[in-house]
C-alpha positions, 0 to 999 in steps of 0.5 A, spaced: 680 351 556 678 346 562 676 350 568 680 348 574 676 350 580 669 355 580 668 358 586 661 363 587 658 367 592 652 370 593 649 376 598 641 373 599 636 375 603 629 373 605 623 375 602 618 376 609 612 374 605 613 368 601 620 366 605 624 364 598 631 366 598 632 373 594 639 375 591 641 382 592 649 380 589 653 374 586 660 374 585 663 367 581 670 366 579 673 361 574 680 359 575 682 356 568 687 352 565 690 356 558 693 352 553 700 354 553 700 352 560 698 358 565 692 357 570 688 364 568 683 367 573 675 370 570 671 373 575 664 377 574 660 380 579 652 381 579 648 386 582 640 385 582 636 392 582 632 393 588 625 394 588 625 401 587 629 399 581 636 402 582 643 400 582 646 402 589 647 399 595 641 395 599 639 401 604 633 397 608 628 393 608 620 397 608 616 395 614 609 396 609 611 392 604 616 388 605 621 391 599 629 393 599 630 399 597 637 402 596 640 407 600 637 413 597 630 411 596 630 408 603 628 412 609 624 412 616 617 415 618 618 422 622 613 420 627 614 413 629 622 412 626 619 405 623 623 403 616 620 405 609 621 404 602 619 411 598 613 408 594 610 407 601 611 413 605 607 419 604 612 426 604 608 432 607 611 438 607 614 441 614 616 447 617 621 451 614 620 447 607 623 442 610 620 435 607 618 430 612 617 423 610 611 419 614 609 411 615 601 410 612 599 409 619 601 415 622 600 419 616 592 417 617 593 418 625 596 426 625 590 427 619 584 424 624 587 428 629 587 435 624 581 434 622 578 431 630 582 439 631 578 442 626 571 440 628 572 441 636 574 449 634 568 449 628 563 447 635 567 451 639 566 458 636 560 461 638 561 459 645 570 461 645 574 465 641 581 462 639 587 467 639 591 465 631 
């Protein structure tokens, strides 16, 4: 068999921290010429697996980290709605059992102002009575 033409197409997207190109999808197709005469086509598709290791759909890129997750494992920060990757959000759970998912840096933010919250009430005290 001699291939007649080989036409290929990639989905690409740059990595923001050493700027290469990254695959997240190619497709080749190969037209050939078959013994008998008949041009044949032979196709193949490739999907590579994000960072978060599935096979689905690109969901987005981390704002932290820099990796494409899939659709599934990627979410925003409840506070600041900035794009997150599973491994870099924190989740903490909300009222009414629902699962919040929160950025590293408002995280740390919304737990200095809990803590800030706590030590003002702990001095406080004596001197006020705080209705639960």
């Amino acid at each position: 068999m001699k291939p007649l033409r080989v036409k290929r197409n990639c989905e690409v997207t740059y990595d923001p921290n050493t700027g290469q190109e990254r695959i997240l999808e190619s497709t080749y197709e190969v037209d050939v010429l078959s013994d008998q005469g008949s041009v044949d086509s032979l196709g193949k598709r490739e999907r590579h697996f994000g960072d978060c290791g599935c096979n689905k759909p690109a969901g987005g890129r981390c704002v932290s980290c820099g990796s494409i997750s899939c659709i599934d494992c990627h979410g925003h920060c409840h506070a600041c709605n900035a794009p997150t990757c599973l491994r870099c959000s924190i989740l903490v759970d909300g009222a009414g059992g629902q699962r919040l998912r929160f950025c590293g840096r408002c995280h740390a933010q919304m737990v200095r102002r809990q803590r800030l919250h706590k030590v003002g009430r702990f001095l406080l005290a004596p001197f006020v009575r705080f209705e639960e």
